[in-house]
C-alpha positions in Angstrom: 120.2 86.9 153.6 124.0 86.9 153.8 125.9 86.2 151.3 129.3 84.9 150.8 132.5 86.5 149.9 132.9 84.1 146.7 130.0 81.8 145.7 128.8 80.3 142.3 131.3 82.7 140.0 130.4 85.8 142.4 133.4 87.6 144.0 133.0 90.6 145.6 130.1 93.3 146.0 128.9 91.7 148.9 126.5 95.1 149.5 125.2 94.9 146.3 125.1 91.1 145.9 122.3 91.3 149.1 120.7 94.1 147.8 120.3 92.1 144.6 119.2 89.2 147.1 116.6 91.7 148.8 115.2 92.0 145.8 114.8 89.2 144.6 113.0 88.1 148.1 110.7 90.8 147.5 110.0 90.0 143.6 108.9 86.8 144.4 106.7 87.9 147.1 104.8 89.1 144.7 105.1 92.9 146.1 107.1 94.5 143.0 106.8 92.1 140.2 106.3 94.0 136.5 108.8 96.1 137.0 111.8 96.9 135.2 115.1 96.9 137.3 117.9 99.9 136.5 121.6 99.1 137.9 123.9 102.1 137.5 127.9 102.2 138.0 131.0 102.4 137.3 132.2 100.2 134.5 133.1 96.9 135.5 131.4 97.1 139.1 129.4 93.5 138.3 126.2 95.7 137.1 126.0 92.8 134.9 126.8 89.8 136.8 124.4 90.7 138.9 121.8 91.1 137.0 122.3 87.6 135.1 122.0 86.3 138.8 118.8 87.7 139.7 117.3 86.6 136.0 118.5 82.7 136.3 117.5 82.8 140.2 113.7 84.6 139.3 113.8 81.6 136.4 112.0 82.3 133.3 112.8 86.1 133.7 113.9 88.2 130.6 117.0 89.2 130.9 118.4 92.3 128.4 121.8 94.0 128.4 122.3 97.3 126.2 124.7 99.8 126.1 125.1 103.5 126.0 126.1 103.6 122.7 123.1 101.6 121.4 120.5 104.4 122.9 122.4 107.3 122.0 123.2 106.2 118.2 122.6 108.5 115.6 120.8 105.8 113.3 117.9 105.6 115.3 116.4 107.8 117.8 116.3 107.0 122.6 112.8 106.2 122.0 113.3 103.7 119.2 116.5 101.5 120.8 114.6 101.5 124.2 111.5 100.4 122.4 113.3 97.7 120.5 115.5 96.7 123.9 111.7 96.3 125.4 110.7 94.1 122.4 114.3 91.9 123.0 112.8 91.5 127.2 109.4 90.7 126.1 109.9 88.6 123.2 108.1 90.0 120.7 109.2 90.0 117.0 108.3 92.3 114.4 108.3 90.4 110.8 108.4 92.7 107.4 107.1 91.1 104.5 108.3 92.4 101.3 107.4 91.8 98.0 110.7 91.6 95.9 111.3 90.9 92.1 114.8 89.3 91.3 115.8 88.4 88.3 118.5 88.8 85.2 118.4 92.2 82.9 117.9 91.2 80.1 117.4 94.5 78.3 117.3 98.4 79.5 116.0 100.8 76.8 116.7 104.5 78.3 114.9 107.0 76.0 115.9 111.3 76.6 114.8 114.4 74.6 116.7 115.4 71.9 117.7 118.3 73.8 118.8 116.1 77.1 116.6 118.4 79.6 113.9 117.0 80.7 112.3 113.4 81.9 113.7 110.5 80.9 111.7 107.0 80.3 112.4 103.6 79.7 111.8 100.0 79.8 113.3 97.1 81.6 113.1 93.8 80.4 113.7 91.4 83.6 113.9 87.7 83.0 113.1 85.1 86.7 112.7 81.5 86.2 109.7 81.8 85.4 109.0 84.6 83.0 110.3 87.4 81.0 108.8 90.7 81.8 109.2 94.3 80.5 109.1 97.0 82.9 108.3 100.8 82.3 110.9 102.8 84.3 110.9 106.1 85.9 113.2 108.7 86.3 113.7 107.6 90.1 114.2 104.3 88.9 116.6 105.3 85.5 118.5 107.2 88.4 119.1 104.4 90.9 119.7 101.6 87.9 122.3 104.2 86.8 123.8 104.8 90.7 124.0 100.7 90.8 125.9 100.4 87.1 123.4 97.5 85.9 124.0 96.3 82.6 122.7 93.6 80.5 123.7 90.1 82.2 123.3 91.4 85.8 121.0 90.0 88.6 119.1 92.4 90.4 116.5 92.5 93.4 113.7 95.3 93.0 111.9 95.6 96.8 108.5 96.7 95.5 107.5 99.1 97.9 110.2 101.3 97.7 111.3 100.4 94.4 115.5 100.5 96.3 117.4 98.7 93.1 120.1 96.6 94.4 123.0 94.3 92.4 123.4 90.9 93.6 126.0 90.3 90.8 126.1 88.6 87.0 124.2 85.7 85.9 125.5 82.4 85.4 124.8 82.4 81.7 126.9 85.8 80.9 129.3 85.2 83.8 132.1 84.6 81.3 131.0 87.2 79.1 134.1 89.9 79.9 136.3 87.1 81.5 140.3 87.2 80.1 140.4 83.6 79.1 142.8 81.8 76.8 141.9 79.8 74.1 142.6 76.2 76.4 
């Protein structure tokens, strides 16, 4: 259970390096195996080195590095990063299907009261390759076609649960609708 100064792109740490090797020993054994493994240091002591070592040497052992500033972001909560570092070990994959509508805007009809106070309504015609559809909008919906600037001519993706609006761009027909070109 001594290990060398240099050995297999290892220098240094020699203490921790057979404590790694301890370990290891006893992992296989059988005595401590299902358990999760937490190196803390200085940055730049070999916390990971040594840990990639121990992973190839235990063979098909999952092997996750994350960072401080992955657990403490302020997009998601501890709970959640930890949760999803667990899922990285372990292999599991979460899949989302989403139902999504893309296609080109053909038409938007808004309609508001005389007075301009109140609801608004409207219709969306939405052409795919495979059919032309016209869609009764909302004011949510009004609001977020309105946020995005869609126009007549533009491709847009609709994610049906949430009813998020989002531009992909123009079509190919009416691409060179507002293009400056000369008469060559």
């Amino acid at each position: 259970m001594e290990c060398r100064q240099s050995s297999q792109g290892m220098v240094g740490q020699v203490k921790a390096r057979k404590a790694a090797g301890i370990i290891v020993k006893v992992i296989k054994q059988g005595k401590i195996s299902g358990r999760a493994i937490l190196m803390a240091g200085g940055p730049g002591t070999g916390k990971t080195a040594i840990a990639m070592a121990m992973s190839q040497e235990l063979g098909d052992v999952p092997f996750t590095s994350i960072a401080a500033s992955e657990v403490f972001s302020l997009e998601m909560s501890k709970t959640e990063a930890l949760a999803q570092a667990f899922r990285r070990s372990i292999g599991v994959r979460i899949k989302e299907d989403t139902e999504i509508i893309e296609g080109e805007v053909v038409e938007i009809q808004i309609d508001r009261s005389v007075t301009g106070v109140g609801p608004k309504s409207g219709k969306l015609t939405l052409k795919t390759t495979d059919m032309e559809t016209i869609y009764d909008l909302g004011q949510k919906m009004i609001d977020s076609l309105t946020k995005e600037k869609v126009m007549a001519g533009d491709v847009i993706q609709i994610d049906k649960a949430t009813g998020r609006i989002t531009r992909l761009g123009r079509s190919f027909t009416r691409a060179r609708d507002f293009d400056a070109t000369g008469p060559d």
